[in-house]
N, C-alpha and C positions, 0 to 999 in steps of 0.2 A: 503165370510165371512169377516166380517168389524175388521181391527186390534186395531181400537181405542174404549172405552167403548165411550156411549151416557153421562153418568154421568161425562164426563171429559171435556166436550166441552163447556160447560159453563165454570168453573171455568178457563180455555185455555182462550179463548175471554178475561175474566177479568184480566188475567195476561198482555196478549200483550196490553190491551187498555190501562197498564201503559205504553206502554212505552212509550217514549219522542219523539219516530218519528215514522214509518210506517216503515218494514222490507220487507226485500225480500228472500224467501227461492230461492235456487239455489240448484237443485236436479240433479248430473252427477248420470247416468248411463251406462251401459256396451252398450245396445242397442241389445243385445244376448238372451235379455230375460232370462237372468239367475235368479233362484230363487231370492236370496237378493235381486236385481236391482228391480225384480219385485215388491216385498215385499215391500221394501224401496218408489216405485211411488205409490201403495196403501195408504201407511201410509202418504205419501204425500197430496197424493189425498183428504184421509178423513182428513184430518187437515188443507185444504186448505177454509175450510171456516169460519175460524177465522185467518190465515193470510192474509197481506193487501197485497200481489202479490206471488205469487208461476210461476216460473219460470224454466221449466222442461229443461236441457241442456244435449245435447248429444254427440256425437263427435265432434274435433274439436278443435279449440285453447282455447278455453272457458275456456276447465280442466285447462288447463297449465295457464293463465292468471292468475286463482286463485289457485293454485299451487294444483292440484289436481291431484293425481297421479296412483290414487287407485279408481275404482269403486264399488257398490254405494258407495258414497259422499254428502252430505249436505252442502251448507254454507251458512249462514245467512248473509247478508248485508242490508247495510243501503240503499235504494234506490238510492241515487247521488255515492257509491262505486262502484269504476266497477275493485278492483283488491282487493289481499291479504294486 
């Protein structure tokens, strides 16, 4: 079952193609397969083709890097960003 409507995915693409640079979603999860973590790479997943890179991170220094402390997590960055 798809978490995001079809009716959203357009107007989605039209919002990011403002923006000023290309993003990078950055998706920590538990890796336990816990419900949210789940939930959370689905909705990834389907939003991933109107993001210009999706980036699924799992354990590791990654969280800590961008100060991520808590899973699931999201963070958007700018592609040349590689910290908080």
């Amino acid at each position: 079952m798809r978490l995001t409507v079809a009716a959203e995915q357009e107007p989605t693409r039209q919002r990011l193609a403002r923006l000023p640079r290309p993003v990078r979603l950055l998706v920590f999860a538990c890796g336990a397969g816990c419900a949210p973590c789940r939930e959370t790479e689905q909705l990834v997943h389907e939003i991933a083709d109107v993001v210009s890179e999706v980036q699924m991170v799992g354990e590791g220094d990654a969280a800590a890097i961008h100060g991520v402390d808590q899973r699931p997590a999201l963070a958007v960055r700018a592609p040349d960003v590689s910290a908080v």
